[in-house]
N, C-alpha and C positions, 0 to 999 in steps of 0.2 A: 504493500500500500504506500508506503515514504519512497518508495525507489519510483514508483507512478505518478504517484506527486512532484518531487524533487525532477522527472523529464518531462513534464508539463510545463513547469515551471521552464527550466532549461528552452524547451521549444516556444515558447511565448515572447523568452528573450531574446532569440535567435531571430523569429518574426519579426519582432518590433527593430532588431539592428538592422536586419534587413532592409526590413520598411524604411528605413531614414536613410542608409544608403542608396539603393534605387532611387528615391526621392531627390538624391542630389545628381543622380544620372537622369538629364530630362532627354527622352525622346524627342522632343518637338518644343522650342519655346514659342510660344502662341503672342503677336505683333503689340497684340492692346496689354497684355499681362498674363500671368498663368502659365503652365504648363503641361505636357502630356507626359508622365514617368510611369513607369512598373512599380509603383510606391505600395499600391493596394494588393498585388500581388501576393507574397509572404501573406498577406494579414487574412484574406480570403483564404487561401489554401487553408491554414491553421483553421479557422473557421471550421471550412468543409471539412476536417480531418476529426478535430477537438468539441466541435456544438458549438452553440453560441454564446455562451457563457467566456467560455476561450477567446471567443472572436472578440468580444464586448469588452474583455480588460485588454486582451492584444491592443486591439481598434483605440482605449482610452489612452493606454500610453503611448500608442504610436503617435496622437495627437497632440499628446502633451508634449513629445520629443521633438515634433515638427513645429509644436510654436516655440519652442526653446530655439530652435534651429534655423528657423527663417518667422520671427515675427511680423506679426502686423495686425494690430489689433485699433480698436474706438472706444469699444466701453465694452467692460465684461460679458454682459447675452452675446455680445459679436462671436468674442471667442469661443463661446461655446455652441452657436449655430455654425461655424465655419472651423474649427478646431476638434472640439469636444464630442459633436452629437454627430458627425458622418462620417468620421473615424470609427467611434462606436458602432454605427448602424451595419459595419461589416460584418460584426458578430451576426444580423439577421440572417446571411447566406449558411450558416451553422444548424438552420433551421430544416436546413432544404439538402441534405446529406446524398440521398439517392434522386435529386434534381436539383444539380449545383447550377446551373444556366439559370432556373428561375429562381433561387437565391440570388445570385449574381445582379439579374436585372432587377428584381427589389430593393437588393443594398445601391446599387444606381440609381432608381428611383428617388429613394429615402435621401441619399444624399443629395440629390440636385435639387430637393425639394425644399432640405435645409440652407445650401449655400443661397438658390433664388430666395429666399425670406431675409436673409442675412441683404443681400446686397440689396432687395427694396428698403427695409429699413435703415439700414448703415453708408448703405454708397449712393443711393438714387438720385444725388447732386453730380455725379459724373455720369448719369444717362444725359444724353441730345435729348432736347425737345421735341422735337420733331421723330425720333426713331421709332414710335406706336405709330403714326400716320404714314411713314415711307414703310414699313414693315405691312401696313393694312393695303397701299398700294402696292408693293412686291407681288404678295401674295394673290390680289384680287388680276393680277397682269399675266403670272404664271400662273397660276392653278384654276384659275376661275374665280373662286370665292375668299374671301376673308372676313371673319370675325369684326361686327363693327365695331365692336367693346374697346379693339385697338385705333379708334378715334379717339377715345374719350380722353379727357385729362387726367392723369395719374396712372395711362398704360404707357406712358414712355419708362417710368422706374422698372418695371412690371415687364415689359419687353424686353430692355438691356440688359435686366439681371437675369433672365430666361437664357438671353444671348449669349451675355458673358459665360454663365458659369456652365452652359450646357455645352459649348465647345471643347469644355476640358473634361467633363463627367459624361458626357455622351461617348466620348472617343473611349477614355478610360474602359470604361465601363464594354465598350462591342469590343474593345480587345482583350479584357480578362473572357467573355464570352466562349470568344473564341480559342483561346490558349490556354485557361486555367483547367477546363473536364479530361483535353490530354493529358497533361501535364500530372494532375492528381492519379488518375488512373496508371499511368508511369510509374508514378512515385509507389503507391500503391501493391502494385505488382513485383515490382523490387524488393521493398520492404517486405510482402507476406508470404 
């Protein structure tokens, strides 16, 4: 029981170094801010390997280590909508053991859910005026239709932090998709 405990422990750690290594290996630095890394990686696998529980303190400190490591914070809820709680929310793929892809896109969900609340409340002074009405034109040019909601006043905050943070959590997000059910399954096979 203490030797199960004590590589738990061990592999949480190992996760979490990981996570903040990757993290400082960015894939893609994205023009406006942001990045695309392998950061979620480790924290998901453990996850799918460990439950959620495993995921959810992984996920807590790896967040904790990423704001020690690249801060930027406003007032404390910031940090914990863009720090605290979508790091955590990796633990939810821990849920979904024998369908790691719909853990995956949940824990993608969850977090782009939290980073867009975070940046309407915290950053919505660096959305354009104007990006809900050119984004409701885009839309209504290429697809046919668009939402008129994105006229209104107060869908430019609402739009660009949709923008913003969905360019780095969407990407993330189709590429653990796609690389983390191999990758576990590998590891998996090895190991048993």
């Amino acid at each position: 029981m203490r030797e199960r405990r004590t590589r738990l422990l061990a592999e949480i750690a190992v996760g979490v170094a990981l996570s903040a290594v990757l993290g400082m290996l960015r894939l893609y630095r994205l023009p406006w801010g942001g990045s695309l890394s392998l950061k979620i990686l480790p924290l998901l696998l453990l996850a799918i390997r460990r439950g959620p529980v495993s995921g959810l303190t992984a996920g807590g400190l790896a967040g904790l280590i990423t704001l020690a490591l690249d801060p930027f914070f406003l007032h404390p809820l910031q940090v914990v909508l863009d720090y605290f709680l979508p790091y955590m929310a990796i633990g939810m793929a821990g849920g979904f053991p024998g369908r790691p892809r719909l853990g995956i896109v949940l824990t993608g969900m969850t977090r782009l859910a939290l980073h867009v609340i975070s940046g309407v409340v915290y950053f919505s002074a660096y959305a354009p005026p104007e990006i809900g009405r050119q984004t409701y034109l885009f839309l209504r040019e290429t697809v046919g239709w668009a939402p008129q909601v994105l006229t209104y006043d107060g869908a430019a905050a609402w739009v660009y932090s949709l923008l913003y943070n969905g360019s780095v959590v969407v990407p993330e997000t189709l590429i653990m998709v796609f690389l983390l059910p191999p990758l576990a399954t590998r590891i998996a096979r090895h190991r048993g």
